[in-house]
C-alpha positions as CSV (number, residue, x, y, z in Angstrom):
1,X,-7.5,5.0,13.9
2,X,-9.9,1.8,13.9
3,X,-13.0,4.2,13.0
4,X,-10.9,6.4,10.5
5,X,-9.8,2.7,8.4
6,X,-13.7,2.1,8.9
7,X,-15.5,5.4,7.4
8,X,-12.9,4.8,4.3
9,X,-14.0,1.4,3.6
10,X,-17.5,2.6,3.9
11,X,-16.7,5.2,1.6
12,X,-15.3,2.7,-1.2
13,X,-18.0,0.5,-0.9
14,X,-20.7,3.1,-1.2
15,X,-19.1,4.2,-4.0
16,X,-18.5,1.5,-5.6
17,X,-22.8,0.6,-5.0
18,X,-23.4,3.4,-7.0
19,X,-21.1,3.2,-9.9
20,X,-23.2,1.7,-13.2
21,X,-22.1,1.3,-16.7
22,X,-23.0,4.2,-18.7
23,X,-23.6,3.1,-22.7
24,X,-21.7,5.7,-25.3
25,X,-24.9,7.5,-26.3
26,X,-25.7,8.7,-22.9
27,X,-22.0,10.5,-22.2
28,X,-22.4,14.3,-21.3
29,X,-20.3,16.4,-19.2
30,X,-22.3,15.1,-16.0
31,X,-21.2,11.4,-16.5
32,X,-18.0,11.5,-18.3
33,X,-15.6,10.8,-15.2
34,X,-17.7,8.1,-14.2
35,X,-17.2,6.4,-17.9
36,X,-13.4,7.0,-17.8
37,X,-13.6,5.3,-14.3
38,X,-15.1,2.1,-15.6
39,X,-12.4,1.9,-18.8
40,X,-10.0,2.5,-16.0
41,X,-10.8,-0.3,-13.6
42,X,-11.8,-2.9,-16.2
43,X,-8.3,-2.4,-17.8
44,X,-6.4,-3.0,-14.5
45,X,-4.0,-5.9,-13.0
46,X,-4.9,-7.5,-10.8
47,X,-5.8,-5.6,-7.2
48,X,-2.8,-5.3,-5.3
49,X,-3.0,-3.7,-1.3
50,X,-0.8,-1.2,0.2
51,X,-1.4,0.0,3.4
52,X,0.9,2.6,4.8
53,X,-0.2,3.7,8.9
54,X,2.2,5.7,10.7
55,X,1.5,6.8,14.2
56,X,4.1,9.4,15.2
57,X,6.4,12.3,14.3
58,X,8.6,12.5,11.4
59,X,8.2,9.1,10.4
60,X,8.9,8.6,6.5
61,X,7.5,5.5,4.8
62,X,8.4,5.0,0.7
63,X,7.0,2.0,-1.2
64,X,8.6,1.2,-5.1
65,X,7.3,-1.7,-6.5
66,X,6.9,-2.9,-9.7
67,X,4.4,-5.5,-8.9
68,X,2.7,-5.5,-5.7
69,X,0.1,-8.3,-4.4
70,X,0.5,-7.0,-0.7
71,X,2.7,-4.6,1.1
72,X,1.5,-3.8,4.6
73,X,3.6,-1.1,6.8
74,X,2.7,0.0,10.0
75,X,5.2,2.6,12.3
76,X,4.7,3.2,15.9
77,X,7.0,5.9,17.3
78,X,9.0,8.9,16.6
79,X,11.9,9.2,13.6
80,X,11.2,6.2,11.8
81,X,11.9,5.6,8.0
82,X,11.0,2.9,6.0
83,X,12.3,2.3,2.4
84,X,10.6,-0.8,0.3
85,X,12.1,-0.9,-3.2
86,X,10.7,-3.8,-5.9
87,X,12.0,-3.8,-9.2
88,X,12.1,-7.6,-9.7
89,X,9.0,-9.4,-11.4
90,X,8.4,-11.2,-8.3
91,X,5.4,-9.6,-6.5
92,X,6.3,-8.3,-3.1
93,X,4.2,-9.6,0.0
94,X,5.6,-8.6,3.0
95,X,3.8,-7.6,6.7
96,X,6.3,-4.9,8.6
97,X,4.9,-3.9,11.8
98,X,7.4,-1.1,13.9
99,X,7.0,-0.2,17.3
100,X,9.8,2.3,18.1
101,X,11.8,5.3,17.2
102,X,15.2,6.2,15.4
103,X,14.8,3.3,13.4
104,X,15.3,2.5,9.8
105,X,14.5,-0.2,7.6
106,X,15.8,-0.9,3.9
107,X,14.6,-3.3,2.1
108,X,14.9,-3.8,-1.5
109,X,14.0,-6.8,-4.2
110,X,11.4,-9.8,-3.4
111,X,11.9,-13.2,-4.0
112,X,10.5,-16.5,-3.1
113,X,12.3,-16.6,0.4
114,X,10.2,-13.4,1.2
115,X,7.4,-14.2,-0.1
116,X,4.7,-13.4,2.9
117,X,7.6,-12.3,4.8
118,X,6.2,-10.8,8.6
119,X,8.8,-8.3,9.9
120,X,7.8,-7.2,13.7
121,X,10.5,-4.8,15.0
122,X,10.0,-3.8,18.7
123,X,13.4,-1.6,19.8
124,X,14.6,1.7,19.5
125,X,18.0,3.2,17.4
126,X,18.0,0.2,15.1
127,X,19.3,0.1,11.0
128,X,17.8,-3.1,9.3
129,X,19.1,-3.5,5.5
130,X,17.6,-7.1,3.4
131,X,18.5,-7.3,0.1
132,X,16.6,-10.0,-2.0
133,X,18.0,-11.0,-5.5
């Protein structure tokens, strides 16, 4: 798993080496997805992180948020879902690390109690529910 993360952050930065801005004169159908890819990123937020690493069978991970700065979810076992829900202006941070099976996690809403929150869950058959206002 360690080389896989590796070869796709090599990836990103060798593309991202050879992205260049492209001036309006020189667009032809051999360029054109690299132009909309520059409008794209300089209109962005703010970079926000998810990772989502499951290691496993039938494990089910689902992240809604609104406004992300850094969601990090890892599973390790059999049967496991996670459910992260954000709807709330306050940008979720949160570390959930799960070494088990049969287990599910709900959590929905961020707030300032949460923020950075570090959830390590080592047990099997368990049912964890937060609900942040």
């Amino acid at each position: 798993m360690k080389k896989a993360i590796t070869f796709i952050l090599i990836l990103l930065n060798l593309q991202m080496s050879f992205a260049q801005e492209v001036p309006l004169y020189e667009i032809n159908s051999n360029n054109v997805l690299d132009y909309y890819g520059q409008i794209a990123t300089a209109n962005l937020k703010p970079a926000s992180t998810t990772v989502a690493a499951q290691i496993g069978n039938n494990n089910f991970i689902e992240i809604t948020d609104t406004s992300a700065a850094m969601i990090n979810i890892f599973q390790l076992g059999d049967n496991n879902t996670t459910l992260y829900q954000n709807i709330n202006s306050y940008p979720g941070k949160a570390d959930i690390f799960i070494r088990g099976s049969n287990n599910l996690i709900n959590i929905e809403g961020s707030n300032s109690i949460s923020d950075g929150m570090k959830m390590n869950i080592n047990a099997n058959d368990m049912t964890i529910l937060m609900r942040n206002n």
